[in-house]
C-alpha positions in Angstrom: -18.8 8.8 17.7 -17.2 10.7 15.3 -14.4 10.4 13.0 -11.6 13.5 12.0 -9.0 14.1 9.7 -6.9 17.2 11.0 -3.9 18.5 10.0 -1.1 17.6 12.9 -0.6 21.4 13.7 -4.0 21.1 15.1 -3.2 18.4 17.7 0.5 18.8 17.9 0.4 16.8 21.3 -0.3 13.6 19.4 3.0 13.3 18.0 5.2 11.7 20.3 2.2 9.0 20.1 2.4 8.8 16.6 6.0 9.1 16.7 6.4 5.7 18.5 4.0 4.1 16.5 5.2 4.7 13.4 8.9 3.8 15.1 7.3 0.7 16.4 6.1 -0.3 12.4 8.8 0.9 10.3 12.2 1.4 12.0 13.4 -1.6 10.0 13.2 -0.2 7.2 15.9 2.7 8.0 19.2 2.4 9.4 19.5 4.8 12.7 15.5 6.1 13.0 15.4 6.3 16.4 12.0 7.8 18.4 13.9 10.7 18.6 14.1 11.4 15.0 10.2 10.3 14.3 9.2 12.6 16.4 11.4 15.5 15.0 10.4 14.2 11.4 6.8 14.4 12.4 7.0 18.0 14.3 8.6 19.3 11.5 5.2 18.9 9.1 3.3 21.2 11.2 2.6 23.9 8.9 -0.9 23.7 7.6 -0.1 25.4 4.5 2.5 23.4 2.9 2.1 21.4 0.0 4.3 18.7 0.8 6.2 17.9 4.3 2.9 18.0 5.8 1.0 15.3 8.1 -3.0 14.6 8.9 -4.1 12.3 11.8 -7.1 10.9 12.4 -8.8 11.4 15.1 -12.0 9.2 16.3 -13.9 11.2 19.6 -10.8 13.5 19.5 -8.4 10.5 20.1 -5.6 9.7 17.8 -6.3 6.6 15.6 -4.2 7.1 12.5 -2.0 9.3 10.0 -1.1 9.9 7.2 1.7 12.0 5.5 3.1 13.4 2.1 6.7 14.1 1.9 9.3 15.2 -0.8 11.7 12.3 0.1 10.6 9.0 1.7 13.6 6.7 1.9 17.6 7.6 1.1 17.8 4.6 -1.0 14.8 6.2 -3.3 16.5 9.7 -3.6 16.7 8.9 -7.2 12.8 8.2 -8.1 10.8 12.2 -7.9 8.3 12.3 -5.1 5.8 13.7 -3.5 5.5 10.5 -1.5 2.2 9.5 0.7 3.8 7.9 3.3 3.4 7.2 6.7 -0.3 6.2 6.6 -0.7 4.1 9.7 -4.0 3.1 11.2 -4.6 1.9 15.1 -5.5 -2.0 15.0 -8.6 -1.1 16.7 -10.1 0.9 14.2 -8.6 -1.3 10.9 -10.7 -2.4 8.1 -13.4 0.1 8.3 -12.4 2.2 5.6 -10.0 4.8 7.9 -6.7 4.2 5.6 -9.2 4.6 2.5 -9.9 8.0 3.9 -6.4 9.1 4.8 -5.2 8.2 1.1 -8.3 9.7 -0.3 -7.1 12.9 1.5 -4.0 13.0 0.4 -5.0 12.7 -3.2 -7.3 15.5 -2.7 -4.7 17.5 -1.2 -2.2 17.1 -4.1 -4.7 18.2 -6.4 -5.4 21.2 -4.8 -1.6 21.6 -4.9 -1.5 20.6 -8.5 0.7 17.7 -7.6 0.6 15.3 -10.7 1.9 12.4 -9.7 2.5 10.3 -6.3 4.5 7.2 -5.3 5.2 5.4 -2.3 6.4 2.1 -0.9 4.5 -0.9 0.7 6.0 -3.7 2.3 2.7 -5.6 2.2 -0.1 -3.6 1.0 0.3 -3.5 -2.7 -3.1 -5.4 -3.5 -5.0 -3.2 -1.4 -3.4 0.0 -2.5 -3.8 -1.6 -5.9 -7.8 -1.1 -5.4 -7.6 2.3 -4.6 -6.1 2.8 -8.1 -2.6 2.6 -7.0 0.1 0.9 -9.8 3.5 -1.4 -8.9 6.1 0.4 -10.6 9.3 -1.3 -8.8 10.6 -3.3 -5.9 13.6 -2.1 -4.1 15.6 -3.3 -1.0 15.2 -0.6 1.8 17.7 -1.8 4.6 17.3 -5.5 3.8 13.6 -5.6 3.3 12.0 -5.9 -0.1 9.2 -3.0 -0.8 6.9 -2.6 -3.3 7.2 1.4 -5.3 3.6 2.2 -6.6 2.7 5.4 -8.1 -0.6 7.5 -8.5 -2.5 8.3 -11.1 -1.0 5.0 -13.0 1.0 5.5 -16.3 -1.2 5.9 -19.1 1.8 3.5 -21.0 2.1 1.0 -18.6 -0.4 -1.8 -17.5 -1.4 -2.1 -14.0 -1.1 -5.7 -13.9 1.1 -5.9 -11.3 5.4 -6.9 -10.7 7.1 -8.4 -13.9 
């Protein structure tokens, strides 16, 4: 059995997959995301070489179990907090809790330090504590369509403790 993370222009005919999954786990977080429009979001991070707008899926015997993205501009209502944002990472409940989101993140971070991106943030609705071990700090909540998320940035603030909401 092996286990792949490849960029989605390598396996562009996972996306409608992936675009229904991630519809299925976060359309209520944005008003009028339709399928249609995850798909079109994802097929538009197909090129290889850019440093943000760009997706990775993981693949496990050359099927799709999971992705990850990083994207200039993860929510409307966060227009006003700088990205890059790690977003998207989604992970098949089959293949959970044996390290497979640990790797996505850990490739993204890699990624934008290639790209000499200096800082990342994204939002959780329920991760925080476990993003929080993979050196991941709260900065904010927000509402994001009537949900409350959880804004977290990497690397943390040298200012700031990472103890968590105020």
């Amino acid at each position: 059995m092996t286990l792949q993370i490849v960029h989605a222009s390598a396996q562009p005919c996972c996306l409608p997959t992936l675009a229904e999954w991630h519809h299925r786990e976060w359309a209520h977080l944005y008003a009028d995301w339709t399928p249609s429009v995850a798909l079109a979001e994802l097929q538009s991070h197909v090129d290889a070489n850019a440093s943000v707008d760009t997706t990775w899926l993981a693949l496990h015997d050359n099927h799709l179990c999971g992705s990850v993205s990083l994207i200039r501009e993860d929510a409307p209502a966060l227009k006003h907090l700088n990205g890059p944002w790690l977003a998207s990472l989604w992970v098949h409940p089959e293949h959970r809790r044996h390290g497979l989101g640990a790797r996505l993140v850990k490739h993204v971070l890699h990624h934008a330090q290639q790209h000499a991106l200096t800082q990342l943030r994204l939002f959780t609705v329920d991760g925080e504590a476990w993003y929080r071990a993979l050196g991941w700090q709260f900065e904010q909540r927000a509402d994001l369509n009537g949900s409350q998320v959880v804004i977290m940035r990497y690397p943390p603030a040298l200012d700031s403790p990472s103890t968590g909401a105020p």
